[in-house]
C-alpha positions, 0 to 999 in steps of 0.5 A, a space after each residue: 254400240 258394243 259396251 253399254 253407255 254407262 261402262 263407258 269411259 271417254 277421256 277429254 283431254 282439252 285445256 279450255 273449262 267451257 269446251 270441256 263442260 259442254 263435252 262433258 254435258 252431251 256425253 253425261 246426257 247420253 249416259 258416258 262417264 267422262 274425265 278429264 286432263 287439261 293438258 297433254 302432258 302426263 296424259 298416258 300416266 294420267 290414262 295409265 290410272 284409269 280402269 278403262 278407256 273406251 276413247 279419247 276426244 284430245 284437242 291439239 292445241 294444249 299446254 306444255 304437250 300438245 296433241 300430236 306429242 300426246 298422241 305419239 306417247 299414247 301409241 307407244 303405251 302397249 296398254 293404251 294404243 289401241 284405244 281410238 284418239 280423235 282430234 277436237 280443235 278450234 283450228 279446222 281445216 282440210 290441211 289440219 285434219 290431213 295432219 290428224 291423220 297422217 299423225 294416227 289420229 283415228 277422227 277429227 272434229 272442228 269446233 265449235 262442237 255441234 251439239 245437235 250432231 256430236 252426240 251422233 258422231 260420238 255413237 259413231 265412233 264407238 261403233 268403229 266408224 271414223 269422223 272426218 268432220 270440219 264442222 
């Protein structure tokens, strides 16, 4: 990994508390500082406050903005568009995760999380290897 786990920021933009504790849980345990936005919108205002991101774990489906509006405005941020975005939902299928990427998403994770492999997938997005995973 290229930064160490505790300078590392990931922000989980997801609307539902229970996914998000269980994130938030796995990522503290492997030393990640995490924050947290429940909805799309605001989310590169939001991000904009942050000394740094390292990525962002977004669900799709979200209040007010949903994922894909999220990561338009994110790509479109000269400070933020490069930081990796992965899709987190509840809502996984081939065609789902087709749309991800064709949207620019840098990976794609189904719920429910595993916990046994998440942290594994998340070492391996930081190392600049995409997750393409429906469960």
């Amino acid at each position: 990994m290229t930064n160490a786990p505790e300078a590392t920021t990931i922000l989980i933009v997801e609307d539902n508390v229970s996914n998000f504790v269980l994130m938030a849980r796995l990522l503290d345990h492997m030393g990640f500082h995490c924050e947290w936005k429940t909805s799309g919108y605001e989310v590169v205002e939001y991000a904009d406050t942050l000394p740094e991101v390292n990525l962002i774990l977004m669900d799709i489906r979200l209040p007010y903005e949903d994922g894909y509006e999220a990561l338009r405005k994110l790509r479109a941020s000269e400070a933020l568009r490069d930081i990796p975005v992965v899709a987190v939902t509840a809502y996984a299928s081939d065609e789902q995760m087709q749309r991800s990427r064709a949207a620019g998403f840098d990976g794609f994770l189904g719920k429910p999380l595993d916990p046994d492999r998440f942290p594994a997938q998340i070492s391996r997005i930081l190392d600049g290897d995409p997750v393409w995973e429906i469960e």
